[in-house]
ZAMARGU-4260 file (C-alpha; in steps of 0.2 Angstrom, whole numbers, plus 5000, padded with zeros to 4 digits):
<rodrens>
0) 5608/5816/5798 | 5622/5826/5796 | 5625/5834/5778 | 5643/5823/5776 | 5630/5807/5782
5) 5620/5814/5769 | 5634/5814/5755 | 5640/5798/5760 | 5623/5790/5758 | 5618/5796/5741
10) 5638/5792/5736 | 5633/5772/5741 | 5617/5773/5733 | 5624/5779/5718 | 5635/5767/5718
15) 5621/5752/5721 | 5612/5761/5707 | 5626/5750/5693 | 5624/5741/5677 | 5629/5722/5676
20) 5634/5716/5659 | 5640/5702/5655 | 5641/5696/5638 | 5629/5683/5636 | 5615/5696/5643
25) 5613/5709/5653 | 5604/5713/5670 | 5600/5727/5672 | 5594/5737/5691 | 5587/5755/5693
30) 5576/5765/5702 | 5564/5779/5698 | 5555/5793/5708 | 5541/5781/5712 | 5551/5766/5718
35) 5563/5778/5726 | 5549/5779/5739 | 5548/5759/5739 | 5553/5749/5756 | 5559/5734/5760
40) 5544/5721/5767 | 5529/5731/5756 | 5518/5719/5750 | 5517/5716/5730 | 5500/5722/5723
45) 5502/5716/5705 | 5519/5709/5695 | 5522/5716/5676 | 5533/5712/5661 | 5538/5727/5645
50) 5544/5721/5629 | 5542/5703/5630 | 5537/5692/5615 | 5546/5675/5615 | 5540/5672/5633
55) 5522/5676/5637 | 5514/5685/5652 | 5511/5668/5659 | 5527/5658/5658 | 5536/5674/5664
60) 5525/5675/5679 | 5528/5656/5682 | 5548/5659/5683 | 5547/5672/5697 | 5544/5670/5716
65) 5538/5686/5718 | 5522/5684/5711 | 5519/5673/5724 | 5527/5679/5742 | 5518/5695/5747
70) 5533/5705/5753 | 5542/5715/5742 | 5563/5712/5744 | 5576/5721/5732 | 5587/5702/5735
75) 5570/5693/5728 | 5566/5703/5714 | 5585/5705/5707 | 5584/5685/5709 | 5568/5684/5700
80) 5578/5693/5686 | 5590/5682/5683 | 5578/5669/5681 | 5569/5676/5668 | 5588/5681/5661
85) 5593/5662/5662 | 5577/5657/5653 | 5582/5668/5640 | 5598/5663/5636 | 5593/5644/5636
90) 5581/5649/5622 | 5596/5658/5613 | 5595/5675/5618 | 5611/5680/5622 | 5608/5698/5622
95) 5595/5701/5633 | 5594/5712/5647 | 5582/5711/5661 | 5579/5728/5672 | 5568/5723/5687
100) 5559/5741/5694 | 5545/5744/5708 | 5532/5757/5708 | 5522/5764/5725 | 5505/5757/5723
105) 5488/5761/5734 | 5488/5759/5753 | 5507/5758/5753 | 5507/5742/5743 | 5518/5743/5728
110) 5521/5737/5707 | 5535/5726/5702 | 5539/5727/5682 | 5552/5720/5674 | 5555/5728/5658
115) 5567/5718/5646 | 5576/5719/5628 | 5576/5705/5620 | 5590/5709/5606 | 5593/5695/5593
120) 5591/5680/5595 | 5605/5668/5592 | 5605/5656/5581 | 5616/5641/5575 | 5627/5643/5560
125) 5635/5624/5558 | 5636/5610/5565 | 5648/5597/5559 | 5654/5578/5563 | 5673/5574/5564
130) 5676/5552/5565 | 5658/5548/5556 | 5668/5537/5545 | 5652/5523/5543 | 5637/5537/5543
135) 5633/5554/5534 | 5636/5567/5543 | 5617/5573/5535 | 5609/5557/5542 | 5617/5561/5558
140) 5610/5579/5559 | 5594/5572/5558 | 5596/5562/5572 | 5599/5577/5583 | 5588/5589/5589
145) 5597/5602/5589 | 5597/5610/5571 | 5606/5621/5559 | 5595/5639/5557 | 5587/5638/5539
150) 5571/5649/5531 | 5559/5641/5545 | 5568/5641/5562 | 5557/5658/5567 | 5541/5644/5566
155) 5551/5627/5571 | 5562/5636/5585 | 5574/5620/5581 | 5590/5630/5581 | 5591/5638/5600
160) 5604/5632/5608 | 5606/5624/5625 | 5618/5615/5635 | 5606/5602/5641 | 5601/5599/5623
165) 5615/5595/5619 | 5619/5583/5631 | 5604/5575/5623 | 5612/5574/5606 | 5628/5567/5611
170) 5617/5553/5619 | 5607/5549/5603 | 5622/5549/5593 | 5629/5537/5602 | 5613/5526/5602
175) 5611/5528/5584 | 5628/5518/5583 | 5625/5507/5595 | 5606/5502/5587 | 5619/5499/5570
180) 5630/5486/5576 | 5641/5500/5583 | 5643/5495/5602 | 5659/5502/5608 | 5653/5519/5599
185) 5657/5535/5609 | 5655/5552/5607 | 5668/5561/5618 | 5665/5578/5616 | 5651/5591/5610
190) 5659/5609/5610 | 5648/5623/5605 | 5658/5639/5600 | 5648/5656/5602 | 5652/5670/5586
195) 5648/5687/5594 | 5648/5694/5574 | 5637/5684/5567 | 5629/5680/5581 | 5628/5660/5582
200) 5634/5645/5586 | 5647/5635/5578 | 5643/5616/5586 | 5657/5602/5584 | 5654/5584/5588
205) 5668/5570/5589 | 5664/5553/5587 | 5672/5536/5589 | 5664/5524/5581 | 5674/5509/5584
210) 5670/5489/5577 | 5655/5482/5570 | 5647/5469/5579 | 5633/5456/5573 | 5624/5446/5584
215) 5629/5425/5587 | 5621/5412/5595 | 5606/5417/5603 | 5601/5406/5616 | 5588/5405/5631
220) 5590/5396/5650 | 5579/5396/5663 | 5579/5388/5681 | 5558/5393/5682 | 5551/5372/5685
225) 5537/5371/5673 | 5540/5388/5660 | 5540/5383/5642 | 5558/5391/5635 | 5553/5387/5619
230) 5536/5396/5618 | 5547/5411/5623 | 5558/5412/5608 | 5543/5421/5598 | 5548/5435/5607
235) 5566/5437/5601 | 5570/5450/5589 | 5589/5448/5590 | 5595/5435/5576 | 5609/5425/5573
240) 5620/5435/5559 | 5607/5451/5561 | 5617/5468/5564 | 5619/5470/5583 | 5607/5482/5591
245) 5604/5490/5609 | 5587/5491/5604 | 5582/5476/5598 | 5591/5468/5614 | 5582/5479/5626
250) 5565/5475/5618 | 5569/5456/5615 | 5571/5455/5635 | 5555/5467/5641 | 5543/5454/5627
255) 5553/5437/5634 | 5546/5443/5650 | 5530/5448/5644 | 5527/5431/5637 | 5534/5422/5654
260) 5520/5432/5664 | 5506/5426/5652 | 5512/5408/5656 | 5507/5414/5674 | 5527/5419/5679
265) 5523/5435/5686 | 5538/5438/5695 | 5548/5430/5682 | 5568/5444/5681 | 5573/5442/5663
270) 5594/5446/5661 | 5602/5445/5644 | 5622/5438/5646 | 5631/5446/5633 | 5648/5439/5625
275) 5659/5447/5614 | 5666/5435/5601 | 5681/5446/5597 | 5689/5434/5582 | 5672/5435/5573
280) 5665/5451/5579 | 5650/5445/5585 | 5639/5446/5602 | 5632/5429/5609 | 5616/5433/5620
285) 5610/5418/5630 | 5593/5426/5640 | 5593/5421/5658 | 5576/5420/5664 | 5575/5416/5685
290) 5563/5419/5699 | 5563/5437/5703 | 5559/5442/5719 | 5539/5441/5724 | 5534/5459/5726
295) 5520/5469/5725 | 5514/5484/5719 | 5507/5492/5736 | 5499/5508/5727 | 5502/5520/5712
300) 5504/5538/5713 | 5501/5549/5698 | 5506/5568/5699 | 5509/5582/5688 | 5493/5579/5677
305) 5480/5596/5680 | 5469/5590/5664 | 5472/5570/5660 | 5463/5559/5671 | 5470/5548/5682
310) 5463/5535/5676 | 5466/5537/5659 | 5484/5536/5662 | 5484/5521/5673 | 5473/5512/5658
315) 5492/5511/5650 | 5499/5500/5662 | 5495/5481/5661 | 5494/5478/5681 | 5484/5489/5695
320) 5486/5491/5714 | 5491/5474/5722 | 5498/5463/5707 | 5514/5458/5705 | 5529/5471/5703
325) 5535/5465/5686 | 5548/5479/5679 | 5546/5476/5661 | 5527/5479/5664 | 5532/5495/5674
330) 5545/5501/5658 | 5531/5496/5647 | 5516/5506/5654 | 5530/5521/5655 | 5531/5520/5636
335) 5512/5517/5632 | 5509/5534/5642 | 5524/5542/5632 | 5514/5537/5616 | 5501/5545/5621
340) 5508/5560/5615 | 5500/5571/5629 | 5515/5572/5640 | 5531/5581/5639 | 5540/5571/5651
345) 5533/5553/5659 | 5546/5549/5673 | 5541/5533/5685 | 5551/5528/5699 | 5548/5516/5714
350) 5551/5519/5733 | 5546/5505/5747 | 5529/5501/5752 | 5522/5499/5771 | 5531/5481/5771
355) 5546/5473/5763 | 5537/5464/5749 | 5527/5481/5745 | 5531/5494/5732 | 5525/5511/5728
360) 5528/5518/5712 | 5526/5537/5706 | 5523/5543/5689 | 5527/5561/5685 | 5521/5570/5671
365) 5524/5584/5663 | 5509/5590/5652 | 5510/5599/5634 | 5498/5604/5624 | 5485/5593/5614
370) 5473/5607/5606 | 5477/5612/5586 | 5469/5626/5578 | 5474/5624/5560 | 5471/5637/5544
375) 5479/5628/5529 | 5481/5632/5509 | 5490/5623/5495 | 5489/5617/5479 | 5484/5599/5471
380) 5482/5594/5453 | 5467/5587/5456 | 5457/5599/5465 | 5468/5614/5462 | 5468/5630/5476
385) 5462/5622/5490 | 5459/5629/5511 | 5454/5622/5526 | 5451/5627/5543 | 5453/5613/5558
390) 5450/5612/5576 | 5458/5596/5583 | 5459/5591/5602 | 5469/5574/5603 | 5463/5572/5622
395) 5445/5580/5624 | 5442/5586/5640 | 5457/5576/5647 | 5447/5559/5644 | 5459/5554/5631
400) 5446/5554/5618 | 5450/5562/5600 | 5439/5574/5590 | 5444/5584/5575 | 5430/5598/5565
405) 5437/5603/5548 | 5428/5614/5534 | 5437/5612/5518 | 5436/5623/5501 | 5443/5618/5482
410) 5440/5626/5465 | 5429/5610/5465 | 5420/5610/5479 | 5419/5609/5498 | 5419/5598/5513
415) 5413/5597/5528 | 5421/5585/5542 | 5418/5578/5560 | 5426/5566/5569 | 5425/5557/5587
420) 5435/5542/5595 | 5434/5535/5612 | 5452/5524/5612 | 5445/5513/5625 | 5426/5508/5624
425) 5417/5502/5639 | 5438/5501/5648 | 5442/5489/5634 | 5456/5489/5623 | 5445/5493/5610
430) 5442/5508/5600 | 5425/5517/5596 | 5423/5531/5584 | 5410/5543/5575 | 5413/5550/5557
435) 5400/5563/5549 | 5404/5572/5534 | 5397/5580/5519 | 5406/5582/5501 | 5400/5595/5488
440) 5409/5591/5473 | 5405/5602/5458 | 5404/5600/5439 | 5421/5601/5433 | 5435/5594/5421
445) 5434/5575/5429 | 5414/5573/5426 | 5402/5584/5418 | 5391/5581/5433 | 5390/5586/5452
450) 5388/5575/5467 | 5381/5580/5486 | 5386/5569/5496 | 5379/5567/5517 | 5384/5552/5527
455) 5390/5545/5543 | 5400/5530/5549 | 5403/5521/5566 | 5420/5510/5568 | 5427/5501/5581
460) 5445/5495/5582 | 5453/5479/5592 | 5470/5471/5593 | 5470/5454/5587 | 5491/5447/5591
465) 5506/5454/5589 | 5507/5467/5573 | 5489/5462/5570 | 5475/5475/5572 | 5457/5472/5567
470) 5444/5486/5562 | 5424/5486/5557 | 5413/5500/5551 | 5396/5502/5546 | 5390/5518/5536
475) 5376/5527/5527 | 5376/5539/5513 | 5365/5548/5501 | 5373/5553/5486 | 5365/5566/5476
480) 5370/5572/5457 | 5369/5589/5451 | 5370/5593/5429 | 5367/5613/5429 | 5379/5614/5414
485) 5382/5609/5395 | 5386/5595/5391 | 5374/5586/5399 | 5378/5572/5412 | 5377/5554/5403
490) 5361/5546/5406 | 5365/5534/5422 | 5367/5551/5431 | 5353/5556/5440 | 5342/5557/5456
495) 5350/5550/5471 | 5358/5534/5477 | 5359/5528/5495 | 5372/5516/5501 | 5374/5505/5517
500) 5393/5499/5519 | 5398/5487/5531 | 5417/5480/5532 | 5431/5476/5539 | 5450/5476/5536
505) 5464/5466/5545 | 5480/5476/5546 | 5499/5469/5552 | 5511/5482/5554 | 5529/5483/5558
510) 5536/5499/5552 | 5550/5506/5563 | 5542/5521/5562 | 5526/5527/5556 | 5530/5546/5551
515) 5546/5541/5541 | 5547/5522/5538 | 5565/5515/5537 | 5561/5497/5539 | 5545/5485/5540
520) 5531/5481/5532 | 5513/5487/5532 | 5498/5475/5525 | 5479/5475/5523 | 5466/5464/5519
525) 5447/5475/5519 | 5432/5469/5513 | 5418/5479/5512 | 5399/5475/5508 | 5387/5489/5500
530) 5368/5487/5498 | 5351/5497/5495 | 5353/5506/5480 | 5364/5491/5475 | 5372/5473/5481
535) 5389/5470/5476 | 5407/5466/5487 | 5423/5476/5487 | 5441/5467/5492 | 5456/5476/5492
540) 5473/5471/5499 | 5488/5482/5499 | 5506/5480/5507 | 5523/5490/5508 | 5540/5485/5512
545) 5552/5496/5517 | 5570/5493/5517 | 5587/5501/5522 | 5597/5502/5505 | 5612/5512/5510
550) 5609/5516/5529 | 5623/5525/5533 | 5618/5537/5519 | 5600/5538/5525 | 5592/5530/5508
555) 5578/5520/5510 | 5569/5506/5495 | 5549/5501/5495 | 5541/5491/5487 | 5522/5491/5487
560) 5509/5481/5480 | 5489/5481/5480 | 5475/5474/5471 | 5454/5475/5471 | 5440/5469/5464
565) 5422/5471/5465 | 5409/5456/5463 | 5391/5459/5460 | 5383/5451/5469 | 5362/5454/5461
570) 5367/5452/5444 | 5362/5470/5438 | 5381/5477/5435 | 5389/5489/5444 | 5386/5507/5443
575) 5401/5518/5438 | 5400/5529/5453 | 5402/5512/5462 | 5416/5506/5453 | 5438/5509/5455
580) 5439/5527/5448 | 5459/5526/5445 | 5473/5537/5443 | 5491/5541/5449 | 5483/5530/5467
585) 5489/5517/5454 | 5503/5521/5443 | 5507/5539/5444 | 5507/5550/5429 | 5489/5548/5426
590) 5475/5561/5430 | 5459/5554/5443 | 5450/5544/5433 | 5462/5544/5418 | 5462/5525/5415
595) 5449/5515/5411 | 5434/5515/5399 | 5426/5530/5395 | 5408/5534/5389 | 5408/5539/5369
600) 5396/5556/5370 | 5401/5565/5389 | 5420/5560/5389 | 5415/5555/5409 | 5427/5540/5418
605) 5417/5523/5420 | 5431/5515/5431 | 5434/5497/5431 | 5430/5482/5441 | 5446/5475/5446
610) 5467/5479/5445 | 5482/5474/5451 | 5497/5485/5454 | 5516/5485/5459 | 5529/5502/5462
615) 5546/5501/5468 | 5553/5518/5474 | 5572/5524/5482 | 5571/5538/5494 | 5586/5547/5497
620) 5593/5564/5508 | 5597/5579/5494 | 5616/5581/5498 | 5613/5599/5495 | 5601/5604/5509
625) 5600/5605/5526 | 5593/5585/5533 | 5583/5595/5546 | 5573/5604/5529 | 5566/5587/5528
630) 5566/5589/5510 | 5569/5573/5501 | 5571/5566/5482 | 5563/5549/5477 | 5565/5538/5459
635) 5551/5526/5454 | 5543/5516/5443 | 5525/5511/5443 | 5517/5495/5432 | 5497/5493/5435
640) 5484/5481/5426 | 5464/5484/5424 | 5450/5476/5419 | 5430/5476/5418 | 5417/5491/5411
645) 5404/5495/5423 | 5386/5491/5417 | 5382/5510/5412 | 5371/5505/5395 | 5380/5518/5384
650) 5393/5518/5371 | 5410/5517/5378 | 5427/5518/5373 | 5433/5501/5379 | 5451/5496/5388
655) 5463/5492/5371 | 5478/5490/5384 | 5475/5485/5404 | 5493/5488/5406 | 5498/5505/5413
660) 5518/5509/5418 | 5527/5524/5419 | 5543/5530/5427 | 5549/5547/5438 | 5555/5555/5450
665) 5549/5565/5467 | 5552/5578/5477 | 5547/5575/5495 | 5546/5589/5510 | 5542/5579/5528
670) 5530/5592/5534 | 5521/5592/5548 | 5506/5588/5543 | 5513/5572/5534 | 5525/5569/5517
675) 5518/5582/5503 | 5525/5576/5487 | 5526/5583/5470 | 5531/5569/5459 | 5536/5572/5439
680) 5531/5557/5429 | 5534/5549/5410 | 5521/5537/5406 | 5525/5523/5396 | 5514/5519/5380
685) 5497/5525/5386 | 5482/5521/5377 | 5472/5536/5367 | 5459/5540/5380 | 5471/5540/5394
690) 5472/5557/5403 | 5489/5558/5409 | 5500/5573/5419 | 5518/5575/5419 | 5518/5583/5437
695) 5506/5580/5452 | 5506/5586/5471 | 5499/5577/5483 | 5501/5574/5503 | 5506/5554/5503
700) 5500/5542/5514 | 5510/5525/5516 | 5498/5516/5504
</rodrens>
């Protein structure tokens, strides 16, 4: 090569040798000493990444080809780059650069690294609603995914944007109309502005929300011979004069066809008619249910599933291999597996079978993560500083099954927890499950004595109709006290007492949601019988009603009730550690075991034998903080009755007045681990030997 050859070469290599940055990130390409003596068509030994932390090894590895094709092109690596680069800026790193580099390795092999700066990660500064006349702009930022950044987005990750994202919130918006009577709702546009000084987004969304609709006459025809239209009407959650909803339109349709094929109509095609009653603003729906045609599904393909059995998602769907094709059973099992909550993405479509009355259909799967290792602390009023350490797996070796090992430790005392379920005994729809635990609870200012408590229940679970679920249990425990400290325990404490429980408890449930109820209603009936040590019956029954107050602001009234009693059944009385130990669990502003008789020498609780109890409560969004905080205020009043003194033959202090009230107001964070609560309370006229508490923190349940 000539020296002017020469010249021109290292001129073009030099200029191959650029940087490429465009504002949104940065590619990067260079060479070193070692990769200068890289060729074309080496193979690739081993692939490496520098300086990444949002992405690990793994997923980066996954994003490029050449971990995979074992020939080494500069075209393929600068591809693989920008790959890695466009994952990057979907996760909201706009200032990342990626420089892709290859190193001579052993027996002419070579190294590919890509080293890359991640910069600052962008996040998103507002977001705002122009046209929301009818609804909040803060109810409707917690209908979006996409979030505002706020003091935990580094954990959530809730506030990258991304273009597809988006996309996604523009279509819940506009389904969140249109589930509110708002059917003509649109949302035109979603514009996201990028500020390069502060590094963020500014999002704008524009809705039209157009005329409120109800729904009319409601009607059903069919031209089946022999279906019972009436007996279908059940199904139909769309009433006349209710507010018009997409929803409750799409799910009255999927359970009319549901109840056609338990008539034995298999192929029965359900079709609402819709008309739009423009002078009263309403939507008449006649359902139109006709022969379909007779299909059949030829064979069931699952992919995408490298732990969850095969059969553990077909389980979901109410027909098998050479049944009838029915689409609402099809939509239906594609939910059931989304319930599931072991998938990402469930996505079922159908192709034609081996003949024209045969259909395949193929279910693709996308699975995400099911293990939880948990380390937790907090603070209750009622057992102080307290930590725990979980290790939950939601499907166990991809069989579906649940188990959970938790060790827990309070100021006073510990716990120890194990738990199994089996979602489908024996392939029914049924529900088996294990529960071991052991609860050391230590003298403290509730009781002057310790307990040890070691027992173990089995339950199984079934669906009875609709709503309705049935569950039964049988359990053993030994309960052992502990008195190391003055004063001395009151003189029913002492030695052990074993109990053998068995019960039951009908549930119906309607809640819309069962995270962050809006609308429904929740009841239980349980009755549970207890022997050995003792004989005596326990009955509870508790319910809750939730309703919309003022939906478009996102405020939300309950009302719940609940009552119990204990009946002895071998006329010896009830023990006080067998009796209700009540507190705030009835009408908040009272300590565990504040109400009630007490014994006269050791100050300890008795309980009582029966109560009855009634709380009303408004939830609403806190104008002043971001909706996606989940941070909440509630007002409330509590009113509670009690009655009956346990057998405990000593001097007690009596009930002078069985009924308890008190009034308040909450503060409620929607965490992930459920509603944590800290609710400040004025109790109304207690009696003297009441132990009462102006503030209590608890994690709420529904009841």
């Amino acid at each position: 090569m000539t020296k002017t050859a020469k010249l021109l070469h290292s001129v073009l290599l030099a200029l191959a040798l650029v940087v490429i940055a465009p504002v949104s990130g940065a590619l990067v390409f260079g060479v070193n000493a070692a990769q200068a003596q890289v060729g074309e068509g080496a193979t690739v030994a081993s692939v490496g990444f520098n300086g990444n932390s949002r992405f690990n090894d793994n997923q980066l590895q996954a994003m490029v080809d050449v971990a995979v094709r074992p020939v080494y092109t500069q075209a393929g690596v600068n591809n693989d780059a920008q790959t890695i680069l466009a994952a990057y800026r979907q996760a909201g790193f706009t200032n990342v650069s990626v420089t892709p580099r290859a190193e001579a390795a052993a027996d002419g092999r070579v190294t590919v690294i890509f080293d890359v700066n991640e910069g600052d990660r962008a996040g998103i500064a507002a977001i705002n609603f122009t046209g929301n006349n009818s609804v909040s702009t803060s109810v409707l930022k917690g209908v979006i995914q996409t979030k505002e950044t706020h003091l935990l987005s580094w954990l959530f990750r809730d506030d990258e944007y991304s273009e597809d994202r988006l996309a996604i919130d523009r279509e819940r918006v506009r389904l969140y109309y249109a589930n509110r009577g708002y059917a003509d709702a649109r949302v035109p546009s979603a514009v996201a502005q990028f500020d390069a000084e502060r590094n963020a987004y500014f999002i704008n969304f524009t809705v039209e929300e157009g005329q409120l609709y109800n729904f009319g006459n409601i009607a059903i025809e069919t031209s089946i011979p022999g279906l019972n239209a009436d007996a279908l009407r059940g199904g139909i959650s769309t009433g006349s004069g209710s507010r018009y909803s997409i929803s409750d339109l799409s799910e009255s349709t999927q359970e009319v066809a549901v109840r056609a094929t338990n008539q034995g109509y298999p192929f029965a095609d359900v079709r609402p008619r819709v008309d739009r009653d423009l002078q009263n603003n309403t939507f008449n729906v006649t359902y139109l249910v006709d022969e379909g045609p007779r299909v059949y599904v030829e064979r069931i393909n699952i992919t995408g599933n490298t732990k969850t059995r095969d059969y553990v998602i077909r389980r979901e769907f109410d027909f098998s291999e050479g049944d009838p094709f029915n689409r609402t059973l099809v939509t239906r099992g594609r939910e059931s597996v989304e319930a599931l909550g072991y998938f990402s993405s469930v996505q079922v479509t159908s192709a034609p079978g081996s003949s024209p009355d045969q259909v395949v259909l193929n279910v693709a799967v996308v699975e995400s993560s099911t293990g939880e290792y948990g380390v937790g602390a907090g603070y209750s009023t009622q057992d102080g500083i307290f930590g725990e350490i979980s290790l939950t797996e939601r499907n166990f070796l991809g069989r579906g099954q649940y188990l959970r090992a938790a060790i827990g430790r309070s100021e006073n005392g510990e716990t120890y927890d194990f738990s199994f379920t089996e979602p489908r005994f024996m392939g029914l729809r049924v529900s088996a499950g294990v529960d071991l635990y052991r609860r050391v609870t230590q003298e403290g200012n509730n009781f002057t004595y310790g307990t040890e408590t070691t027992g173990g229940r089995l339950r199984f679970g079934l669906p009875v109709v609709d709503n309705v679920t049935l569950s039964t249990r049988v359990g053993l425990e030994q309960v052992t006290f502990t008195d190391n400290d003055a004063p001395a325990a009151p003189p029913y404490i002492g030695g052990t007492r074993d109990r053998l429980t068995v019960g039951y408890t009908l549930a119906y449930d309607t809640l819309d949601n069962q995270r962050r109820p809006t609308e429904g209603m929740i009841l239980s009936f349980s009755q549970d019988y207890t022997t050995l040590t003792s004989d005596f019956l326990t009955t509870e029954v508790r319910a809750r009603v939730y309703y919309p107050v003022w939906e478009e602001m996102g405020v939300v009234g309950s009302l719940r009730g609940q009552a119990g009693t204990i009946t002895d059944l071998d006329g010896n009385g009830i023990h006080p550690t067998d009796s209700f130990q009540l507190g705030p669990n009835l009408v908040r502003g009272y300590q565990f075991g504040g109400m009630g008789a007490r014994t006269a020498v050791s100050d300890d609780p008795l309980g009582v034998l029966a109560y009855a109890g009634l709380s009303a409560e408004v939830d609403f969004p806190l104008p002043f903080l971001p909706e996606n905080w989940g941070i909440h205020g509630a007002v409330w009043g509590d009113v509670g009755w009690i009655d009956g003194v346990p057998a405990a033959g000593v001097a007690d202090t009596g009930i002078d007045n069985p009924l308890k009230a008190s009034v308040g107001g909450s503060l409620i964070w929607h965490s992930p681990l459920g509603p944590l609560r800290g609710d400040f309370a004025h109790v109304i006229d207690p009696d003297v030997n009441d132990r009462t508490q102006v503030f209590q923190l608890t994690l709420s349940t529904l009841f």
